[in-house]
DSSP file (Angstrom, degrees, kcal/mol; ACC not computed):
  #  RESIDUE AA STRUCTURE BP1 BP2  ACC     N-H-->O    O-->H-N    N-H-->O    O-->H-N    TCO  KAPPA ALPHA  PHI   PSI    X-CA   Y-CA   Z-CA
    1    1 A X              0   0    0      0, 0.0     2,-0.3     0, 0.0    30,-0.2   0.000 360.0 360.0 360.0 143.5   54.0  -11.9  -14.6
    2    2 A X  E     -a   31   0A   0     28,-1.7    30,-2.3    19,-0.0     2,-0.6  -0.996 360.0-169.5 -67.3  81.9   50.9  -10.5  -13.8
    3    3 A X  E     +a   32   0A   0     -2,-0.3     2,-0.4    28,-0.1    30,-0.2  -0.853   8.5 171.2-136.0 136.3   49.4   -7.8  -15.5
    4    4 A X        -     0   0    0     28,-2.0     2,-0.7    -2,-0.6     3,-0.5  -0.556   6.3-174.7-124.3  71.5   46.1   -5.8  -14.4
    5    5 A X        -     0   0    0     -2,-0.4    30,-0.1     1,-0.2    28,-0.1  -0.674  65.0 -23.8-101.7 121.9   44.9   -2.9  -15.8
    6    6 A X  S    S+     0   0    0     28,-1.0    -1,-0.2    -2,-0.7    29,-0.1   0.935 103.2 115.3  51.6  66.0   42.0   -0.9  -14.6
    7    7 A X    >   +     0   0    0     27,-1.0     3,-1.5    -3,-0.5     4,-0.4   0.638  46.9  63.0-121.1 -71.7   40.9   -3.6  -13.1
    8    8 A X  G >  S+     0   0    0     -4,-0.4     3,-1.0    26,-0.3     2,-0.1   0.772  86.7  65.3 -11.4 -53.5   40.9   -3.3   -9.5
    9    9 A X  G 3  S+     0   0    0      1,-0.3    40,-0.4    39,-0.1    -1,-0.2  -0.022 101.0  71.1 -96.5  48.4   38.3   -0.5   -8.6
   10   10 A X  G <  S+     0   0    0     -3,-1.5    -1,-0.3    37,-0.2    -2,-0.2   0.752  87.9  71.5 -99.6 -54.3   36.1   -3.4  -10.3
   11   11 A X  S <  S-     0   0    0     -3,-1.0     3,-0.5    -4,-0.4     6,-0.1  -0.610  72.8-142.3 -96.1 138.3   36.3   -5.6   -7.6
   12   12 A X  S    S+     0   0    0      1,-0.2     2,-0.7    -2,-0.2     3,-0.1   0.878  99.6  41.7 -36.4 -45.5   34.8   -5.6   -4.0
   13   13 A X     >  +     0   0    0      1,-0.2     4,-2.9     2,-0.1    -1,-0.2  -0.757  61.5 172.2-140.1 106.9   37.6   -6.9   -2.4
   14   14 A X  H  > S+     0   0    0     -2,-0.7     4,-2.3    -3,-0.5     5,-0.3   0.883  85.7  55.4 -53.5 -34.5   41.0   -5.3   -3.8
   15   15 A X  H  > S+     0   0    0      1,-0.3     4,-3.9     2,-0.2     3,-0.4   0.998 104.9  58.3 -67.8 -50.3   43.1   -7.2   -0.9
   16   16 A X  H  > S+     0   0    0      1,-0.2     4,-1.1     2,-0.2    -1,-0.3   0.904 109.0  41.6 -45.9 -36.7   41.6  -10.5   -2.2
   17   17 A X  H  < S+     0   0    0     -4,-2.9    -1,-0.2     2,-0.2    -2,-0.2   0.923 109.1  52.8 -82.2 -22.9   42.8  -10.1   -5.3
   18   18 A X  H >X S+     0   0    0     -4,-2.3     3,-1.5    -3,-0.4     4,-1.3   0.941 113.7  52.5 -42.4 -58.6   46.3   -8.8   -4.6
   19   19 A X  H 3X S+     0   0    0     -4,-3.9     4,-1.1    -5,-0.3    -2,-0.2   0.688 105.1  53.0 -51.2 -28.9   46.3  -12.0   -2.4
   20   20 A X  H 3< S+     0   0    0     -4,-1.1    -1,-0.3    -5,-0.3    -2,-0.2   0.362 112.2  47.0-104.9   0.0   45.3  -14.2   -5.2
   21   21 A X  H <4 S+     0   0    0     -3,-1.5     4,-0.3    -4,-0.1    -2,-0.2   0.616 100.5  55.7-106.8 -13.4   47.9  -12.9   -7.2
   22   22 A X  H  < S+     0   0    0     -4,-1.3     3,-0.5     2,-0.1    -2,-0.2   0.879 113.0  52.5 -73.5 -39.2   50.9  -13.0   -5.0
   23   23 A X  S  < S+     0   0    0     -4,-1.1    -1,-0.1     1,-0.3    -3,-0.1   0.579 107.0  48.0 -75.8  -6.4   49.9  -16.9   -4.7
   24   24 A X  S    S+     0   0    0      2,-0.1    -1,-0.3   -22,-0.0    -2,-0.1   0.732 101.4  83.6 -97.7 -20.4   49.7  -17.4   -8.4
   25   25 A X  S    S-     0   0    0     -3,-0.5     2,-0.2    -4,-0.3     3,-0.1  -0.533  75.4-139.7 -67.0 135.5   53.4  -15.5   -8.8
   26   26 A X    >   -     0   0    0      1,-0.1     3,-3.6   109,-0.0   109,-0.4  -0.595  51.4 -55.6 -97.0-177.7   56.1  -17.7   -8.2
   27   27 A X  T 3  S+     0   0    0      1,-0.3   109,-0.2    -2,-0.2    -1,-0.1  -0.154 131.6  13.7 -47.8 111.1   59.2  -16.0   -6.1
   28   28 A X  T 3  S+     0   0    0    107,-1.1    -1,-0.3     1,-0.2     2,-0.2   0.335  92.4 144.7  64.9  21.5   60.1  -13.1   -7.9
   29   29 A X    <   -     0   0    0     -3,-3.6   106,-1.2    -7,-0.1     2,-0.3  -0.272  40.8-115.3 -32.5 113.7   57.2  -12.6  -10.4
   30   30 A X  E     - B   0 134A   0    104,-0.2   -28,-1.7    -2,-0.2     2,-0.5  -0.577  19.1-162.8 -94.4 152.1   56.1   -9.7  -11.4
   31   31 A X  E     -aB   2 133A   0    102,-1.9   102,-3.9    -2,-0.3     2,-0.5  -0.894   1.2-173.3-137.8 150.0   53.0   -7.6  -11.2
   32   32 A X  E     +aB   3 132A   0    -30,-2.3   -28,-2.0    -2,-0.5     2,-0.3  -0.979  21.6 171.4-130.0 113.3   52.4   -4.9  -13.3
   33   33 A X        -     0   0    0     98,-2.4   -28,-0.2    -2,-0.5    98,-0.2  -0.846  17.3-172.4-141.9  92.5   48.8   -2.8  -12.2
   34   34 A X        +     0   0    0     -2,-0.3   -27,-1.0    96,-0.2   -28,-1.0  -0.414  13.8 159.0 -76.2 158.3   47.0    0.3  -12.9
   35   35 A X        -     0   0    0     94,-0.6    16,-0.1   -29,-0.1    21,-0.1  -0.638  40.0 -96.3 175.9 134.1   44.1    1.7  -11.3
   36   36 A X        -     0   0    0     -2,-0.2    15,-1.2    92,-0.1    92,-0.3   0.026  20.6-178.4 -57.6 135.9   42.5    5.1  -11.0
   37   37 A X  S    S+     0   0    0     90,-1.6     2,-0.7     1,-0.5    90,-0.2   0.728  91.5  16.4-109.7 -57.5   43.0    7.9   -8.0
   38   38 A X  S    S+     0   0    0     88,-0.4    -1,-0.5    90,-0.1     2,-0.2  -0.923  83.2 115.1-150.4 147.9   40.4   10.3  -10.0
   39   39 A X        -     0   0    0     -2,-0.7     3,-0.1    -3,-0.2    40,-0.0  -0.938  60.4 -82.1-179.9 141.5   37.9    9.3  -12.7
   40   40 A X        -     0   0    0     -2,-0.2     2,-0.7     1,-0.1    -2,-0.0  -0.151  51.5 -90.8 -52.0 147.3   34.2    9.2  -13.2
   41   41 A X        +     0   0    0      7,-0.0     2,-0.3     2,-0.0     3,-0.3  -0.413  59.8 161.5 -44.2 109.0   32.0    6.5  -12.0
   42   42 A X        +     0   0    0     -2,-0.7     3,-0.1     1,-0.2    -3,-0.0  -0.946  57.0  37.9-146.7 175.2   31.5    3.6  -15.1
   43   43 A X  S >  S-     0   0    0     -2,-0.3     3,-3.2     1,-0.2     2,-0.4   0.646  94.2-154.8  12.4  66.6   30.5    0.4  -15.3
   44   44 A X  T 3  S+     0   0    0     -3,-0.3    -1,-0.2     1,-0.2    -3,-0.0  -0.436  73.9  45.2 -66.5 121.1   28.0    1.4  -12.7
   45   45 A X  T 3  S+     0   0    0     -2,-0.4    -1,-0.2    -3,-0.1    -2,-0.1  -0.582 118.9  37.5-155.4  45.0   27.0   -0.6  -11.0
   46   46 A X  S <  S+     0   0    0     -3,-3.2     2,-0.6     1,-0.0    -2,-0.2  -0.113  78.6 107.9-132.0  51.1   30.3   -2.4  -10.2
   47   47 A X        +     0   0    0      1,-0.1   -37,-0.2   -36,-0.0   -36,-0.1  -0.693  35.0 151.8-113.3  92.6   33.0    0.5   -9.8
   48   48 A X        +     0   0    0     -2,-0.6     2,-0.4     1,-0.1   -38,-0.1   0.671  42.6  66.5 -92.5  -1.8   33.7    0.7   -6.0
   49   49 A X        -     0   0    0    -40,-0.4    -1,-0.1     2,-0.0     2,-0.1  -0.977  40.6-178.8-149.4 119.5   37.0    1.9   -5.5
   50   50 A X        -     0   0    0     -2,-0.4     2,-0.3   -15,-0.1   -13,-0.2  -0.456  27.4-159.0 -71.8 158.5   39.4    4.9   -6.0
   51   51 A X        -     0   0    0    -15,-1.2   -13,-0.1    -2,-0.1   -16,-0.1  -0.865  13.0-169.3-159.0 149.6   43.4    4.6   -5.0
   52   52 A X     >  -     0   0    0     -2,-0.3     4,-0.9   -15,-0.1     5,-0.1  -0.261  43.3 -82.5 -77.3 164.5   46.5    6.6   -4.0
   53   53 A X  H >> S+     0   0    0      1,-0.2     4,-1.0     2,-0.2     3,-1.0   0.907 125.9  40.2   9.3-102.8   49.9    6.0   -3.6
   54   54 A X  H 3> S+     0   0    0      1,-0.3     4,-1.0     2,-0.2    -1,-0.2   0.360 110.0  60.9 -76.8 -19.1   50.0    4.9   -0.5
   55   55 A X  H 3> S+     0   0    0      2,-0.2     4,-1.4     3,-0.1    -1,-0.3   0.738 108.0  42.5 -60.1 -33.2   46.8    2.8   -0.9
   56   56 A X  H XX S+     0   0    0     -3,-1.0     4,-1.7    -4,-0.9     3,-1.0   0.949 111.3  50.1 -74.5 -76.4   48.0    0.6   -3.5
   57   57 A X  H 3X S+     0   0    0     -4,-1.0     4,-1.6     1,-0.2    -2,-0.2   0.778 115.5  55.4 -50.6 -25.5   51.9    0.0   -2.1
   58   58 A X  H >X S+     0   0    0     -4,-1.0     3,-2.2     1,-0.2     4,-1.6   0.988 109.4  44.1 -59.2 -66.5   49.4   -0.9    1.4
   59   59 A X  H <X S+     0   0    0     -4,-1.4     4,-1.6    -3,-1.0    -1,-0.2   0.792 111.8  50.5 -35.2 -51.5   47.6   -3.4   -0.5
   60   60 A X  H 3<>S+     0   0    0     -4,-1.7     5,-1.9     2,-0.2     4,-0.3   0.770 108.2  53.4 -86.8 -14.9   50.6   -5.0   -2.2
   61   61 A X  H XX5S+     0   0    0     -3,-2.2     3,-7.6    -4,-1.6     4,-1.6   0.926 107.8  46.8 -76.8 -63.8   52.6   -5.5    1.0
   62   62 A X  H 3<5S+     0   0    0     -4,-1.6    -2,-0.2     1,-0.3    -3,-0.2   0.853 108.1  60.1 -43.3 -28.6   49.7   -7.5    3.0
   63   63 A X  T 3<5S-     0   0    0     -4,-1.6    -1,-0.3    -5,-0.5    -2,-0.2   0.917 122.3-117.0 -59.9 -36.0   49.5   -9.4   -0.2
   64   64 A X  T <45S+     0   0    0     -3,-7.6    72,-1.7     1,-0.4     2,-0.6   0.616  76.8 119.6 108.1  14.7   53.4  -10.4    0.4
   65   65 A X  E  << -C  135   0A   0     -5,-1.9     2,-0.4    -4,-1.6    -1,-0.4  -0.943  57.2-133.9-125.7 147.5   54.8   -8.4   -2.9
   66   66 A X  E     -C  134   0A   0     68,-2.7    68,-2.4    -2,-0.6     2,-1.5  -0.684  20.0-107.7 -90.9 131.2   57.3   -5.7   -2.5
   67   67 A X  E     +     0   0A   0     -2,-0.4    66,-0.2    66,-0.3    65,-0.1  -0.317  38.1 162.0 -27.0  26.9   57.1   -2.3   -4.2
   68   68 A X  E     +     0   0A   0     -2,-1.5     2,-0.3    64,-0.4    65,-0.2   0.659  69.4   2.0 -57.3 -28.1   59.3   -1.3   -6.9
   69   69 A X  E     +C  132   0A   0     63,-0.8    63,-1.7     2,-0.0     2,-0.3  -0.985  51.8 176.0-147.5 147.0   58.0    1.2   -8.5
   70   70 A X  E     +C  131   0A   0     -2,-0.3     2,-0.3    61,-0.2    61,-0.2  -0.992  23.0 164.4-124.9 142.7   54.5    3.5   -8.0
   71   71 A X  E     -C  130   0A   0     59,-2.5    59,-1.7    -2,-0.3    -2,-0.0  -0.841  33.5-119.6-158.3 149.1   54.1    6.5  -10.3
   72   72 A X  E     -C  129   0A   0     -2,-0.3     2,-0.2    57,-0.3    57,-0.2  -0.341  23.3-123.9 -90.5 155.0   51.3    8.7  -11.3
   73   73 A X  S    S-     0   0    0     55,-0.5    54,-0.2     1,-0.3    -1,-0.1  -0.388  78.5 -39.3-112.0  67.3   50.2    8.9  -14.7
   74   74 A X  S    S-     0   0    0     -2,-0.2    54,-0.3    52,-0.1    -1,-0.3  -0.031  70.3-105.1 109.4 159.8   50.6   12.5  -15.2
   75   75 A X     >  -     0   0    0     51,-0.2     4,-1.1    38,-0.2     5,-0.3  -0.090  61.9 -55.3 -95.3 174.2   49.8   15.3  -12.7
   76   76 A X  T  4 S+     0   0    0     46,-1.7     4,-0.3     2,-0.2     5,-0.1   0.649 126.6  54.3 -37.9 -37.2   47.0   17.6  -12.7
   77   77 A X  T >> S+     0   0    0     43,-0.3     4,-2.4     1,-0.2     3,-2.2   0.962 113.0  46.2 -64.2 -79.9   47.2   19.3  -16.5
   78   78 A X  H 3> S+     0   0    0     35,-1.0     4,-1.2     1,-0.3    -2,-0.2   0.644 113.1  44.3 -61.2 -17.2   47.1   15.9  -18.1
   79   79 A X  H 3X S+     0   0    0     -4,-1.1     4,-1.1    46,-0.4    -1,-0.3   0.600 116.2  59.6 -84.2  -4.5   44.0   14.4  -15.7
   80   80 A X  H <> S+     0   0    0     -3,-2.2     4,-3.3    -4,-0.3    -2,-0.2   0.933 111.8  33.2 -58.5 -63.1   42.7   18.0  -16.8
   81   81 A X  H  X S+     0   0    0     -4,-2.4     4,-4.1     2,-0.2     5,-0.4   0.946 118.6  48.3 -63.4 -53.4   42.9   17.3  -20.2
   82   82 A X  H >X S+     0   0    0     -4,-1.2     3,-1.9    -5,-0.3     4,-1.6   0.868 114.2  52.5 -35.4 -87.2   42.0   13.5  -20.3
   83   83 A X  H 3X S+     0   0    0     -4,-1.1     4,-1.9     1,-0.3     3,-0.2   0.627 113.4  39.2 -37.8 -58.1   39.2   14.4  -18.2
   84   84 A X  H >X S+     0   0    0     -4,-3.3     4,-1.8     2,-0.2     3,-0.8   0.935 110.1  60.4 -24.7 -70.3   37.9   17.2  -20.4
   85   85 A X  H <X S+     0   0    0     -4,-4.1     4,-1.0    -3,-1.9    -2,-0.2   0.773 104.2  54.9 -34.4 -35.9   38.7   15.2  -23.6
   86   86 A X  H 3< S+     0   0    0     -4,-1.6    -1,-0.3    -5,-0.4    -2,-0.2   0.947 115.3  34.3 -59.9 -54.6   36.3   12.6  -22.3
   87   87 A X  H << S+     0   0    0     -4,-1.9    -2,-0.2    -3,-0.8    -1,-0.2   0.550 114.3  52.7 -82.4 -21.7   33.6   14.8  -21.9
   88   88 A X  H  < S+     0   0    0     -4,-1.8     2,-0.2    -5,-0.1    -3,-0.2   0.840  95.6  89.4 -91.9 -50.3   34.0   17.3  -24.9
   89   89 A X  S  < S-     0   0    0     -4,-1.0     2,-1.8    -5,-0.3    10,-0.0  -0.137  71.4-143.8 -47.5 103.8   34.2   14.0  -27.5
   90   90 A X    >   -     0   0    0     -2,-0.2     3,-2.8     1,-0.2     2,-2.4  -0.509  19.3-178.9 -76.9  84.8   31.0   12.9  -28.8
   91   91 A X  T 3  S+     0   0    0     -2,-1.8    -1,-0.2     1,-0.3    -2,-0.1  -0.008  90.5  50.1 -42.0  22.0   30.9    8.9  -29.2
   92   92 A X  T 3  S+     0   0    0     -2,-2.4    -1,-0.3     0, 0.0    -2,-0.1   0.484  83.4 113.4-141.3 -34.7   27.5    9.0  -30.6
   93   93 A X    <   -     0   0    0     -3,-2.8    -4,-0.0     1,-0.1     0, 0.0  -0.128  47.0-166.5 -45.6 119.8   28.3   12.1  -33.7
   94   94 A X        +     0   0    0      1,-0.1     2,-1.2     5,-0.1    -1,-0.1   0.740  54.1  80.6-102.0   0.6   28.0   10.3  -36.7
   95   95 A X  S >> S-     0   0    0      1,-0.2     4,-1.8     4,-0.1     3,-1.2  -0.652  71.0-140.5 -95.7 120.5   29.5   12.5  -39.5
   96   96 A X  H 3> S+     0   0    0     -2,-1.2     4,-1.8     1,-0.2    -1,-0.2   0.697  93.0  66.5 -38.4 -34.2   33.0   12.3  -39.6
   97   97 A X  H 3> S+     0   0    0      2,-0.2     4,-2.3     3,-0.1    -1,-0.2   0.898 111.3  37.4 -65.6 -39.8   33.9   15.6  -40.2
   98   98 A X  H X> S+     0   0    0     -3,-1.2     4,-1.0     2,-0.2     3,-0.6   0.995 116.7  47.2 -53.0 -73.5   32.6   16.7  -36.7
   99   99 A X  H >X S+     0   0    0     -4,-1.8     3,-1.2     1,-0.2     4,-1.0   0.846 116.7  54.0 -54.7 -84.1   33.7   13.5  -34.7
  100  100 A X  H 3< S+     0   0    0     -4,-1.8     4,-0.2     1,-0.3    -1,-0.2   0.639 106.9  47.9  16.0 -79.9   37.2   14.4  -36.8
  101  101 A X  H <X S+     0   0    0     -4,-2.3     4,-2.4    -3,-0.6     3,-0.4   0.823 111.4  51.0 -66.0 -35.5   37.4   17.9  -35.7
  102  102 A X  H XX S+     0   0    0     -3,-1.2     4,-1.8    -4,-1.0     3,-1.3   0.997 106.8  56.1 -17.1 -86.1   36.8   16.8  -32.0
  103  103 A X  H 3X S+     0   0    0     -4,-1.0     4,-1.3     1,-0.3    -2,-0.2   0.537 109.4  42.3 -39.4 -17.7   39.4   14.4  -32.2
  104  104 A X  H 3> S+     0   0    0     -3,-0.4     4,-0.6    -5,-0.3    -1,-0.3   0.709 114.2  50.6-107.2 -17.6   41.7   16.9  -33.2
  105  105 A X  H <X S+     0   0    0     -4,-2.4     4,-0.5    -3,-1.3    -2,-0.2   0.582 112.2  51.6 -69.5 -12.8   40.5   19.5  -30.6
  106  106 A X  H  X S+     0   0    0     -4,-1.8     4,-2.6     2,-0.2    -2,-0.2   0.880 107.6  51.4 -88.3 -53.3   40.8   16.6  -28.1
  107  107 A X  H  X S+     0   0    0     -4,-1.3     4,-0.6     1,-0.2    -2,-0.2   0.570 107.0  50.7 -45.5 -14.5   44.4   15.9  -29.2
  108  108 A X  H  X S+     0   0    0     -4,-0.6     4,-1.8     2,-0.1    -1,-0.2   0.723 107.5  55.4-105.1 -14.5   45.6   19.5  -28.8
  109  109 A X  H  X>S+     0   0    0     -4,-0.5     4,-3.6     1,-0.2     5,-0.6   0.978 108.2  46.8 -64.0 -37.6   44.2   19.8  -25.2
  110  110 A X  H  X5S+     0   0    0     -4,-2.6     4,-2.3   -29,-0.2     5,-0.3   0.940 112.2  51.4 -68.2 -29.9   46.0   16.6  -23.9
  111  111 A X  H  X5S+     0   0    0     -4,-0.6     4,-4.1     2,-0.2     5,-0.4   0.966 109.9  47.3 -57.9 -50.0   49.1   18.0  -25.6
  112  112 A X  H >X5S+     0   0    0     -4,-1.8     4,-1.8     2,-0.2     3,-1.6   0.907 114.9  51.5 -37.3 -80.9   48.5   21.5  -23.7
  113  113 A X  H 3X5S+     0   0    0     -4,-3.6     4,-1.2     1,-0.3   -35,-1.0   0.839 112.1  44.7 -59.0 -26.0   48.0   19.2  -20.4
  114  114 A X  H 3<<S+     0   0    0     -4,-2.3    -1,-0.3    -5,-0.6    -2,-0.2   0.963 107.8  55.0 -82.6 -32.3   51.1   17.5  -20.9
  115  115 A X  H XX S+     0   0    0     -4,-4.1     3,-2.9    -3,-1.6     4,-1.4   0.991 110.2  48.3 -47.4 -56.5   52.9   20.5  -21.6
  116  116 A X  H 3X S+     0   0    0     -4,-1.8     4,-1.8    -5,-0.4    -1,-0.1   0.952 103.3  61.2 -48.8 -55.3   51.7   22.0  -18.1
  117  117 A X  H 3< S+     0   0    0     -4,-1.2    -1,-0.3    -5,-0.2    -2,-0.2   0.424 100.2  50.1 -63.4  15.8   52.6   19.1  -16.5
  118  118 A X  H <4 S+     0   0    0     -3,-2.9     3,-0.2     3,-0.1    -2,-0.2   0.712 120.8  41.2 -90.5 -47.2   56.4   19.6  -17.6
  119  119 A X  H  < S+     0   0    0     -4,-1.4     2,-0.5     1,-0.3    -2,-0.2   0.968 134.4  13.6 -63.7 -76.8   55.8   23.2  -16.2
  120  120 A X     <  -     0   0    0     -4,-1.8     2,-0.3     2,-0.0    -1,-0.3  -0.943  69.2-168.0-101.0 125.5   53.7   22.1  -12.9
  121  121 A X        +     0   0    0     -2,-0.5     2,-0.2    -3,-0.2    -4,-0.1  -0.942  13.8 170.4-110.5 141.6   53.8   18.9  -12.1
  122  122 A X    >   +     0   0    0     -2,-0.3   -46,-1.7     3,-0.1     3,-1.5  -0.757   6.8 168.6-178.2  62.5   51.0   17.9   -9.3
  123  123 A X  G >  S+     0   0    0      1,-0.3     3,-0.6   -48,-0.2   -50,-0.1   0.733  71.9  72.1 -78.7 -16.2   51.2   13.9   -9.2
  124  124 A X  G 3  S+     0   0    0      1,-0.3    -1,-0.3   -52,-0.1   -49,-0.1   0.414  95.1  52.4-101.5  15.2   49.2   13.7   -6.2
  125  125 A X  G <  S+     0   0    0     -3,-1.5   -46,-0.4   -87,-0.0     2,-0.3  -0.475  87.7 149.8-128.4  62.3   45.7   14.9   -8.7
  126  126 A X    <   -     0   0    0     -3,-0.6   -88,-0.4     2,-0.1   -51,-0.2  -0.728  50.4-146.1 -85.0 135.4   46.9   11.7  -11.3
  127  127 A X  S    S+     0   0    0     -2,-0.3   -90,-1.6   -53,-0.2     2,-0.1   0.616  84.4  11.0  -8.1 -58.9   44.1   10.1  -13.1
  128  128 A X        -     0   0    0    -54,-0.3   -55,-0.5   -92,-0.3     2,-0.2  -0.491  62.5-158.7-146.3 175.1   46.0    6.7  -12.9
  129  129 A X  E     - C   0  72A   0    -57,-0.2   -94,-0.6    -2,-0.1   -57,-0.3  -0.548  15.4-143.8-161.8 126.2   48.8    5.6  -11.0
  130  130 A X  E     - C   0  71A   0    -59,-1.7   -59,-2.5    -2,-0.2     2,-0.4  -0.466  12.3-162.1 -82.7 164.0   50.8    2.5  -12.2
  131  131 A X  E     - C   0  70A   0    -61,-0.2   -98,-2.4   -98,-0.2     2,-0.6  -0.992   9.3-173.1-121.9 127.0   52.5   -0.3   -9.7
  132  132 A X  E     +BC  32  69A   0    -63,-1.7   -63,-0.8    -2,-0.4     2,-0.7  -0.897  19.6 175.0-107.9 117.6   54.9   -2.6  -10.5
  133  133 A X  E     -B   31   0A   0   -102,-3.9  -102,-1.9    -2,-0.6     2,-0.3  -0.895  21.1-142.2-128.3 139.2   55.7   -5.2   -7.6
  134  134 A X  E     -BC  30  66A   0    -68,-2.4   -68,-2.7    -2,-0.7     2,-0.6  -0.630  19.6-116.6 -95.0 149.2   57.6   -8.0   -7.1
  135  135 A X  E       C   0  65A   0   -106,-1.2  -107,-1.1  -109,-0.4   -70,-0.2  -0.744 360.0 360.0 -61.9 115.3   56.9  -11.6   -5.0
  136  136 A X              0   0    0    -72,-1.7  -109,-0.1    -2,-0.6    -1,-0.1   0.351 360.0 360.0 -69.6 360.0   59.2  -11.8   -2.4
């Protein structure tokens, strides 16, 4: 098994590394991969690559590994929220009672955004999107 998380829109060349990971999988190995559809630029100045759906499962056949599963990780309310959370938290506040109260105003928006996403669900504005694939 294989497991690669938020790793991908790291590297220049995504196919190469798909490629270099069906060859380290033996015959029915699995690979287990996240990587971000929308999210901010970081760890500028080597983050080159967004992906979809259908970008990833492309990627993992010319590699030679079969699909099993793709699924976004949460719909538009929860990348709502994340994304917010991200930006309203201050990493730098050093008295606890602030950074605290954040934290707990950042944990009831992502509960709002997961709630919404029970109500409307909208995978194709995901944050994330996991793959699982197998070696053929």
């Amino acid at each position: 098994m294989v497991l690669a998380t938020q790793v991908l829109e790291h590297v220049p060349e995504p196919k190469q590394m798909l490629q270099e990971i069906s060859r380290v999988l033996r015959p029915g190995g699995h690979l287990i991969l996240t990587a971000p559809h929308i999210w901010g630029i970081h760890e500028a100045p080597h983050d080159y690559f967004r992906f979809t759906h259908y970008g990833l499962e492309y990627l993992a056949r010319q590699a030679g590994l079969h699909k099993v599963y793709i699924k976004a990780m949460g719909g538009f309310w929860v990348t709502w929220s994340v994304r917010l959370s991200y930006y309203v938290f201050p990493e730098r506040v050093k008295n606890p009672l602030v950074r605290n109260l954040f934290g707990a105003f950042c944990f009831f928006l992502q509960l709002v955004g997961m709630a919404l996403d029970k109500i409307h669900r909208v995978e194709g504005e995901t944050h994330n999107y996991i793959l699982l694939a197998v070696k053929t």
